[in-house]
C-alpha positions as CSV (number, residue, x, y, z in Angstrom):
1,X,32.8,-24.0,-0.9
2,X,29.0,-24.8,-1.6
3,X,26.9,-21.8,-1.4
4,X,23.5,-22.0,0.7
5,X,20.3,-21.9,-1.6
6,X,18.4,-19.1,-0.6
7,X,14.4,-19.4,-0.7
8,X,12.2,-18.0,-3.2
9,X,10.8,-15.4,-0.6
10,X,14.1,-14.5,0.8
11,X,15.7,-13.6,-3.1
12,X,12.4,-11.8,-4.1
13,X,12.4,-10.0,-0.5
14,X,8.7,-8.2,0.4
15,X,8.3,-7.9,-3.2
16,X,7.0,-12.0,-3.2
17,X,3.5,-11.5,-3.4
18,X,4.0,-9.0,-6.7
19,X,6.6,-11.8,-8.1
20,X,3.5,-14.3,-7.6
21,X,1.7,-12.0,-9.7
22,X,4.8,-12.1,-12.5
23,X,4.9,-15.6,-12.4
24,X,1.8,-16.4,-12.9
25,X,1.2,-16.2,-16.0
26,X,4.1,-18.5,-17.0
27,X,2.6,-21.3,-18.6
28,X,-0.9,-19.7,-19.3
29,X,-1.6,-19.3,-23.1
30,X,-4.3,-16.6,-22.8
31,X,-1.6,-14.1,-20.9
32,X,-1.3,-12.5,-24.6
33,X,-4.7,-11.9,-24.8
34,X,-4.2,-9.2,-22.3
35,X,-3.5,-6.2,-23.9
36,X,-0.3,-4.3,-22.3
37,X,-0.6,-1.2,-20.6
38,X,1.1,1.3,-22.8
39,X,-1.8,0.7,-25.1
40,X,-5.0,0.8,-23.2
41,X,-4.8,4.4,-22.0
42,X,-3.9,5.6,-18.8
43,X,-6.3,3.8,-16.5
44,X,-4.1,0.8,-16.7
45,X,-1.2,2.7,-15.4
46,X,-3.9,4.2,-12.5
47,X,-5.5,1.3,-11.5
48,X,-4.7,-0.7,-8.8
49,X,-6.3,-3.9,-7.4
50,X,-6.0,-5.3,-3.9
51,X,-4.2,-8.9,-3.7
52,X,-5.0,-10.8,-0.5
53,X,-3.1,-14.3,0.9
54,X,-5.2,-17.2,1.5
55,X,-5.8,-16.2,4.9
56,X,-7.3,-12.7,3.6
57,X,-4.1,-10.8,5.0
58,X,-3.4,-7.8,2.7
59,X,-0.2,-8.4,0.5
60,X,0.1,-6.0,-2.2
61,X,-1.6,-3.4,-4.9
62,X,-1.0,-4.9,-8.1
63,X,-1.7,-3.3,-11.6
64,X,-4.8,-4.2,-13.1
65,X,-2.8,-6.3,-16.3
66,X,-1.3,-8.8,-13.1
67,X,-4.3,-9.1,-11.2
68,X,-6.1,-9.9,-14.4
69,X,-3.7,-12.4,-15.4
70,X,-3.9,-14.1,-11.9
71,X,-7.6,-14.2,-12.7
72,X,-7.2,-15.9,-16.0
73,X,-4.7,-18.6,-14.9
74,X,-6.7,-19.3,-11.8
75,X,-3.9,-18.0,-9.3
76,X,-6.8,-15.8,-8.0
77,X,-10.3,-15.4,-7.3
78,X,-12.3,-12.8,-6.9
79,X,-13.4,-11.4,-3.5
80,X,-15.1,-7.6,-4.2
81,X,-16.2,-7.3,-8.1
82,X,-16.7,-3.7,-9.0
83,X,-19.4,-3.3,-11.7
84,X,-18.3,0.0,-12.6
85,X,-14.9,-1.3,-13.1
86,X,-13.0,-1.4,-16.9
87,X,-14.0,-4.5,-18.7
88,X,-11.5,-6.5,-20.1
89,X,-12.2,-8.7,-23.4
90,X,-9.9,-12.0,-24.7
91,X,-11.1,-14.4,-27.3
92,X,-12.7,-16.9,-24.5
93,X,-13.4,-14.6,-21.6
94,X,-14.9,-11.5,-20.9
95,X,-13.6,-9.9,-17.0
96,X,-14.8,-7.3,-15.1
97,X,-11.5,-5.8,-13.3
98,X,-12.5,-6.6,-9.9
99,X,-11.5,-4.1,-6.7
100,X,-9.7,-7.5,-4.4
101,X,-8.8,-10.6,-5.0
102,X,-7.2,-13.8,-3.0
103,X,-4.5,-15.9,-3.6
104,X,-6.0,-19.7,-4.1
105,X,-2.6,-20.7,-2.6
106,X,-1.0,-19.2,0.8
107,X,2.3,-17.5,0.3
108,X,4.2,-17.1,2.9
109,X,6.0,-13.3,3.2
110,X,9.4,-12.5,4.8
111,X,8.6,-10.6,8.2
112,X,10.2,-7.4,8.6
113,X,9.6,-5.7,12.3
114,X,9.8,-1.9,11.6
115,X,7.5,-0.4,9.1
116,X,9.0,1.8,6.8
117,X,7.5,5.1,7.6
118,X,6.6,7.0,4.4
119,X,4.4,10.6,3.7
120,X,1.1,8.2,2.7
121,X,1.7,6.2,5.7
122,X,2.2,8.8,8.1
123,X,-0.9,10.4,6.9
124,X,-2.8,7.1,7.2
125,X,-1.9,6.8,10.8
126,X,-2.8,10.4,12.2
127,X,-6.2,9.6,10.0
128,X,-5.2,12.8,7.5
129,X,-5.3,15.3,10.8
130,X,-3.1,17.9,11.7
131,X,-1.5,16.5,15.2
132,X,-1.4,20.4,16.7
133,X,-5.2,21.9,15.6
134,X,-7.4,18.5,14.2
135,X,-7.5,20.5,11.0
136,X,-7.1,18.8,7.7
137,X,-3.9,17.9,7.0
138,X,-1.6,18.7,3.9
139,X,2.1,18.6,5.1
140,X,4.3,16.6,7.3
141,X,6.4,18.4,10.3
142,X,9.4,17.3,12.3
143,X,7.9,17.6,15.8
144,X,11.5,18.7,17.2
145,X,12.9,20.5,14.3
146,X,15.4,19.0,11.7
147,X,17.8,21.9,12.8
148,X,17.4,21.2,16.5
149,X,18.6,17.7,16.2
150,X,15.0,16.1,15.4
151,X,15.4,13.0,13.5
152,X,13.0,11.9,10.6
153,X,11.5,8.9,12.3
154,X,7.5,7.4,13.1
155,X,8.6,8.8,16.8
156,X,9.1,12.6,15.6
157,X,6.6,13.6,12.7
158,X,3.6,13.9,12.4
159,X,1.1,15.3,10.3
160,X,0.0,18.9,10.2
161,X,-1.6,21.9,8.0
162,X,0.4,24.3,6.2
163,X,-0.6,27.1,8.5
164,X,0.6,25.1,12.5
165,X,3.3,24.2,9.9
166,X,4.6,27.7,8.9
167,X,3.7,29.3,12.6
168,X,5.6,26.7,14.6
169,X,8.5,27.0,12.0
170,X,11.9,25.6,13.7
171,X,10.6,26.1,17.5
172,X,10.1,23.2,19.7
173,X,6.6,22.6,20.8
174,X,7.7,24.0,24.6
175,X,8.8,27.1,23.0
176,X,5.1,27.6,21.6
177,X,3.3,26.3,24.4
178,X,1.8,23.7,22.3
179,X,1.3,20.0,22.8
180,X,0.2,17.2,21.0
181,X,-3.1,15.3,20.3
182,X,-1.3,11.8,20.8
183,X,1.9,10.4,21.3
184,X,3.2,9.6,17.3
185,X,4.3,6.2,17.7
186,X,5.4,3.4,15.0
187,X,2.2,1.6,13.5
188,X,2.3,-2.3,13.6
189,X,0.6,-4.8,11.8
190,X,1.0,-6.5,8.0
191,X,-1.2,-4.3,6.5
192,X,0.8,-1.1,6.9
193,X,3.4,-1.9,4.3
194,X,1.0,-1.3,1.8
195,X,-0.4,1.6,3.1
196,X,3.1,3.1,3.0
197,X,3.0,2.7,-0.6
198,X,-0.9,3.8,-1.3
199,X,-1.9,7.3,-1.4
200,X,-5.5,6.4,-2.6
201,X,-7.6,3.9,-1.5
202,X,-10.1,2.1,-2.8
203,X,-12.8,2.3,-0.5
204,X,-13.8,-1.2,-0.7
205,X,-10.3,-2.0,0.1
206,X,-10.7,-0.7,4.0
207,X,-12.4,-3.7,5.4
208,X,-9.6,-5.6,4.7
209,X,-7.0,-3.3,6.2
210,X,-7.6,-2.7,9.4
211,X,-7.7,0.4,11.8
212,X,-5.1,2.2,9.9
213,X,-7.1,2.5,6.5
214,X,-10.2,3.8,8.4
């Protein structure tokens, strides 16, 4: 029995537009030129830049090395240069590691319905605020209590601080008399599965992200 060929998108899964960036590079002779990351210090392991389709809708944070390769075999161009950013040297071209950059090509990205909720992209969506007092944030808390039969979904945590954390402890928020800012509800939209997966963002990165980055 003849198996059915499954597309490029659907064997890489999400991770397509980062296989794009792997890829690319294939059949471009200056890719050596570009120095790997265990020896250019620890800002190539830190930095991230911001790789958009061709339709400007986020995709991923790649490492610096693949965006700069993208950039070198013309995968990519340039949407927000950063002057202050590391400058990277080959024996033809001289790049400024930008802060985004967009696919010349569209790719087209398997769509999954249900963001995967995470502690960066919780914090994201309640903008960094405790859900109980507005304070800043620092913790996550289980709305109805693990050990009350709460469940560890989008629909039952939210953020909080360590102190509404420690005083509402494993009571229910009747028990306290408390209530909450806003309903926590599952963000939609693209650009949310890379916010699941950021915990720092480039500021020049928000305009490009929607609400949920602001």
């Amino acid at each position: 029995m003849s198996q059915r060929k499954k597309s490029p998108a659907r064997r890489q899964g999400y991770r397509f537009p980062t296989a794009v960036a792997d890829s690319a590079g294939a059949h471009c002779s200056q890719v050596a030129e570009v120095p790997p990351a265990a020896h250019q210090g620890s800002v190539w392991g830190r930095r991230r830049v911001l790789l958009l389709n061709s339709t400007y809708e986020p995709l991923t944070a790649l490492p610096m090395r693949r965006a700069v390769i993208m950039l070198m075999c013309g995968k990519a161009d340039v949407v927000h240069d950063d002057p202050s950013g590391p400058v990277i040297h080959s024996a033809h071209r001289t790049i400024v590691v930008p802060s985004v950059i967009r696919l010349r090509t569209f790719v087209r990205v398997p769509y999954r319905a249900r963001i995967p909720m995470t502690r960066a992209a919780l914090m994201h969506r309640d903008r960094f605020r405790c859900a109980y007092c507005g304070q800043k944030a620092d913790t996550v808390d289980h709305v109805v209590p693990r050990s009350r039969g709460g469940e560890h979904s989008w629909e039952n945590c939210v953020a909080a601080c360590s102190s509404c954390n420690h005083r509402k402890a494993d009571r229910t928020l009747a028990e306290l008399g408390w209530s909450l800012h806003a309903v926590p509800m599952p963000p939609k939209g693209q650009h949310w599965r890379l916010l699941s997966s950021v915990k720092e963002l480039d500021p020049a990165w928000v305009r490009y992200l929607g609400e949920g980055a602001a």
